[in-house]
N, C-alpha and C positions, 0 to 999 in steps of 0.2 A: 419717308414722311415729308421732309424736305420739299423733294420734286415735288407730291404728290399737291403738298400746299400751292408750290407756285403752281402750277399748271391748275389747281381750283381759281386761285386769282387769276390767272390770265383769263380761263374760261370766263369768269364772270366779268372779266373788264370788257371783252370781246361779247359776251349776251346786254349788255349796258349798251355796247355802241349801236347795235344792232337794233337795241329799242328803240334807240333814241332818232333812227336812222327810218324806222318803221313807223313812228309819231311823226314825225316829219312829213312824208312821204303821206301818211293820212290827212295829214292838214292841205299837204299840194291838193290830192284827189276830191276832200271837201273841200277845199277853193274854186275845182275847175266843175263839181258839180251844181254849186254856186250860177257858177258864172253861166253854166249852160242852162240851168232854170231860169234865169230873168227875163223879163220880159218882153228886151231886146231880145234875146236870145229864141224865144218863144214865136215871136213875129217872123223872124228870118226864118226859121226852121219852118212856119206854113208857106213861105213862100217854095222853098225847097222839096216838101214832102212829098210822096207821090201823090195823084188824084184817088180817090176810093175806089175805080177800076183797078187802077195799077195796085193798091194795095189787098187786091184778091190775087193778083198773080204772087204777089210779096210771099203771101201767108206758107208756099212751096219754095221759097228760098232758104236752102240752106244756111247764110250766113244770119239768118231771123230764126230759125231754128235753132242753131247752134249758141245762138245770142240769150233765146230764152235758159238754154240748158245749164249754160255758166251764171246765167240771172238767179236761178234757183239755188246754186251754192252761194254767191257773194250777198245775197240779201242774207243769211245765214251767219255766215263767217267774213271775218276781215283778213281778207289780203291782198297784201298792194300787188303785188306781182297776178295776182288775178285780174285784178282793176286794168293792169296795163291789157291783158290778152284781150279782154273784151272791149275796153277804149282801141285797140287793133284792131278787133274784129269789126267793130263798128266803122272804121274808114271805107268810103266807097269805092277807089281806087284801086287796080293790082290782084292781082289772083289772092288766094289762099297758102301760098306756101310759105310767105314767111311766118304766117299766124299758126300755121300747122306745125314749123318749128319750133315758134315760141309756146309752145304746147309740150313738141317735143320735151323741151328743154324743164317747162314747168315740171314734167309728170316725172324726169333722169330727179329733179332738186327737191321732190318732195318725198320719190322713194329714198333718196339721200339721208333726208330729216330726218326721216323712219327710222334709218337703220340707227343714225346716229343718237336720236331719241334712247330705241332702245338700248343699245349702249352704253350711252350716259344714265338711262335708268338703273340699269344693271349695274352700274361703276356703282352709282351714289346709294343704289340698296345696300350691297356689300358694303360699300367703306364706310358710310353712316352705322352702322352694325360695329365694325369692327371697333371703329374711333369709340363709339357708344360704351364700348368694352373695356376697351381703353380706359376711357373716365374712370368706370365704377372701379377697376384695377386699381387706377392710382390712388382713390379715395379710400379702398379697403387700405391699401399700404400705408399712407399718409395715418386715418384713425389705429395700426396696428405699430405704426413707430410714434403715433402719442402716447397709447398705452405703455408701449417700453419706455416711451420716455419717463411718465407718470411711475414707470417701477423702479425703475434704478434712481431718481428722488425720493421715493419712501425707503429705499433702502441706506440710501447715504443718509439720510435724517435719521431711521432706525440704528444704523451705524455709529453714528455719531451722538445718537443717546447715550446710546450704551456705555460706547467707550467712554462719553464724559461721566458715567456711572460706576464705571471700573475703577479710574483712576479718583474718585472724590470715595470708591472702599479703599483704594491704594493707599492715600494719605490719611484715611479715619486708621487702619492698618497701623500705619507706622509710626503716627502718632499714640495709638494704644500702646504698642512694642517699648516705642520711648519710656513712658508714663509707666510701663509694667520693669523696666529694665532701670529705672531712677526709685523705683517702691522696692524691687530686689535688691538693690545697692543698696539702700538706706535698712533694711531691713538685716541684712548681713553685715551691715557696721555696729547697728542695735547690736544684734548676736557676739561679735566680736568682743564689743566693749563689755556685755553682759558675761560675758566668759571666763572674760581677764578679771571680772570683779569677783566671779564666783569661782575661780580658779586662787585669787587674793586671800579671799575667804577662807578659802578651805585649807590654804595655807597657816594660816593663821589661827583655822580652828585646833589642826594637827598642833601647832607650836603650841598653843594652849594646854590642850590638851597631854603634851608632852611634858609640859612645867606641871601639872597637876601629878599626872606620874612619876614623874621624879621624885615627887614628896612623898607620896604615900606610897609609892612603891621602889624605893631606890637601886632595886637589885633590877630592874629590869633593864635588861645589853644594849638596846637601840632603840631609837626616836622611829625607825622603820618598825618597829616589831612593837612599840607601842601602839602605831596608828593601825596593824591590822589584828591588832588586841581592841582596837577601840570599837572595831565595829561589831565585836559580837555582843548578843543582847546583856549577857552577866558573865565575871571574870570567874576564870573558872574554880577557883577557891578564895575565898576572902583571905584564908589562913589569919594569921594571931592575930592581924595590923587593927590595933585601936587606936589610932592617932585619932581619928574624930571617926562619928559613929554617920557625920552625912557625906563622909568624902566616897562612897558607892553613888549615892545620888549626884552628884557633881559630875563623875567622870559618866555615869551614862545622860545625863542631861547631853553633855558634850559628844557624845556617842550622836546622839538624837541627830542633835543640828548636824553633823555630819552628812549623819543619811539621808537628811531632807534634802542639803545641800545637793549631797553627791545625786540624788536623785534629779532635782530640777535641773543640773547639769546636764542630764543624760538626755532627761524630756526635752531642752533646749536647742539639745546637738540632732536627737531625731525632728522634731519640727525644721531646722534647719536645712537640714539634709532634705526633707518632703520637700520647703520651699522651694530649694533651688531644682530639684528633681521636676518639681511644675513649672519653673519657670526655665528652663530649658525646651520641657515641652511646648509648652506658649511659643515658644522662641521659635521651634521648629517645625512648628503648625503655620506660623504668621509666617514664617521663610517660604513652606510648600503654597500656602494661598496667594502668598507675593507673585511667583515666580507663575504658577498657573496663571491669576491674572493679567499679568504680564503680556504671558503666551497671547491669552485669550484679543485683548487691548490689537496686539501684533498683528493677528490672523482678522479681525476686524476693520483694522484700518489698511489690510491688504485689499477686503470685501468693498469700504468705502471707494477705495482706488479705482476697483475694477468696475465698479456701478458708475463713479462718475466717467471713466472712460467709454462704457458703453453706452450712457448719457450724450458724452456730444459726438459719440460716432451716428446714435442714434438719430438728435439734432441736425449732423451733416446730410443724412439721406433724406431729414425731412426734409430739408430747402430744396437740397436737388430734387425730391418727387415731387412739392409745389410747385418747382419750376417744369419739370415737366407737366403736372398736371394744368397748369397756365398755357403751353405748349397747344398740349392734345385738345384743350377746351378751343384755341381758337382757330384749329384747325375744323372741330368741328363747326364752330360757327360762321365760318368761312365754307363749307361743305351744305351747310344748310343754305346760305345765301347764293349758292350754285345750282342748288337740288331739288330746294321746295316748289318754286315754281313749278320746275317739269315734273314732281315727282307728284303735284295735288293737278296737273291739268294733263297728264299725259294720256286718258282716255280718251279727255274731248276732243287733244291736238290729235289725237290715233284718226278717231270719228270721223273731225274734220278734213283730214289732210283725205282718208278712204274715198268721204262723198268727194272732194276735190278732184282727186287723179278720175275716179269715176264721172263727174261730167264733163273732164279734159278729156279725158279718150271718146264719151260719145258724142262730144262736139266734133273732134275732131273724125268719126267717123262719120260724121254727116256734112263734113268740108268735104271727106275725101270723097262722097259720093257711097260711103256704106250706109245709109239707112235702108234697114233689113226689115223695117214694117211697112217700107214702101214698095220694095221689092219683094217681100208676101205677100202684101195687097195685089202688084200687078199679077205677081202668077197665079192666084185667086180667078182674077180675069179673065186672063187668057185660058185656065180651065174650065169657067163656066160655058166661053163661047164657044168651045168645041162641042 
């Protein structure tokens, strides 16, 4: 690609000189045909010209024949190398043979052009095409690492939602956990205290209740065997005991509060027991969603990693494809500046250059002595006179 650039600028630094070389060269030939139009120039020449007898033998001169035939191409097309053959051919001086070379020479440099025309046509079709190709390649590439660039930034902002969404349930989490593990502590201190008060109590109802049996029942062996006398609903005989007629209702009154006691106890120790049973499970739910979390948090910000990685790997092929695509662009534009010319006149220059070599060769075969409609015309002659 390299080469191919320079050798497009060489060729056009080398098609510039040549222009500039061929403007030139037009300006000499309009200077000198200037100078042979004036009217100095006009006067000399009648002195010079032949009389109008002589210019009927002219009209059978080959080098007037030959003169017209290149006149027909150069009023047509411009070219200085043409200009020269016929400013030659126009010297009266010296046979024909150097003008019949410089003919030669035109007709070897214009089939030259041809081939190298086509050539160069053929080069700058192809490679104009390919470079063409080129471009819209690197422009698909270029819009196809925006887009990934464009996905792995919604992925790192997706990513990074999220995760800041994990970690703010992360701390709603353990802040509840706290909050629920400071309500269970206080709640089981409750319990405790309540325990030890109803546990006081009930001490205290037994001793009671044991100082009442004492009295009305003195035969009875233990404070143990009184309290589970106490709890049944009636003693199982009053027997003779009338020491007072309300000490039944006293000792189950005490009975009563007992059972209420001993009950709210039991209801106190099951509640308890539920609490802490939930609150373990809390504990071990908020532990399993932690640690998932976590996981998740983990696995995310692995995602965010590898998206902004493939982010500026993505970014690095951009620049290098913009710099290629900057590249390939001004090779083309440099291929264009070689190509369009030949490539928008390469018919006319075909055209011209065909009539060209064609009135160089029949000039030159009526230098050499070939015109073949004058040697038709004679054998015509020499047929009829027989």
């Amino acid at each position: 690609s390299i080469e191919l650039d320079q050798s497009c600028k060489s060729k056009a630094k080398d098609y510039e000189e040549v222009k500039q070389m061929r403007a030139q060269e037009l300006v000499a030939i309009a200077d000198t045909i200037k100078m042979l139009n004036s009217d100095e120039a006009l006067e000399l020449f009648k002195k010079t010209l032949p009389s109008a007898g002589e210019a009927l033998v002219q009209m059978n001169d080959p080098r007037r024949r030959a003169l017209a035939m290149l006149h027909t191409v150069t009023r047509k097309h411009q070219n200085t190398k043409m200009d020269l053959v016929v400013m030659a051919l126009q010297g009266k001086k010296g046979g024909f043979e150097k003008v019949m070379k410089m003919i030669d020479n035109m007709v070897a440099e214009l089939k030259k052009e041809a081939t190298d025309d086509e050539a160069k046509k053929a080069f700058c079709s192809s490679e104009i095409d390919k470079t063409e190709d080129k471009v819209k390649d690197h422009k698909r590439t270029i819009q196809s690492l925006e887009a990934r660039e464009d996905s792995a930034q919604d992925v790192m902002a997706k990513m990074e939602a999220e995760i800041k969404e994990l970690k703010a349930g992360i701390a709603d989490l353990d802040k509840s956990t706290k909050e629920a593990t400071e309500q269970r502590k206080a709640q089981h201190e409750d319990y405790t205290a309540s325990a030890a008060n109803d546990n006081a109590a009930l001490d205290l109802l037994n001793m009671a209740k044991a100082r009442l049996q004492k009295f009305y029942n003195p035969e009875m062996p233990s404070l143990v065997q009184m309290s589970k006398a106490a709890v049944k609903d009636e003693p199982e005989t009053p027997g003779d005991f009338k020491k007072s007629e309300k000490s039944s209702g006293v000792v189950a009154m005490m009975d009563l509060l007992i059972q209420d006691l001993t009950k709210e106890m039991q209801e106190n120790e099951f509640q308890e027991k539920d609490a802490q049973k939930d609150y373990e499970k809390l504990m071990a739910d908020a532990a399993r969603k932690r640690s998932t979390d976590s996981k998740a948090i983990t696995a995310k910000e692995a995602a965010a990693a590898d998206a902004q990685a493939d982010f500026e790997e993505a970014k690095g092929e951009h620049k290098d494809e913009r710099g290629a695509l900057l590249d390939t662009s001004k090779y083309e534009s440099n291929l264009h500046t070689s190509c369009d010319w030949l490539l928008e006149n390469f018919d006319d220059r075909k055209k011209a250059r065909d009539e060209e070599v064609d009135s160089l060769k029949k000039a030159k075969s009526v230098l050499a002595g070939a015109d073949f409609s004058l040697m038709q015309q004679q054998k015509s002659g020499a047929f009829l006179r027989k």
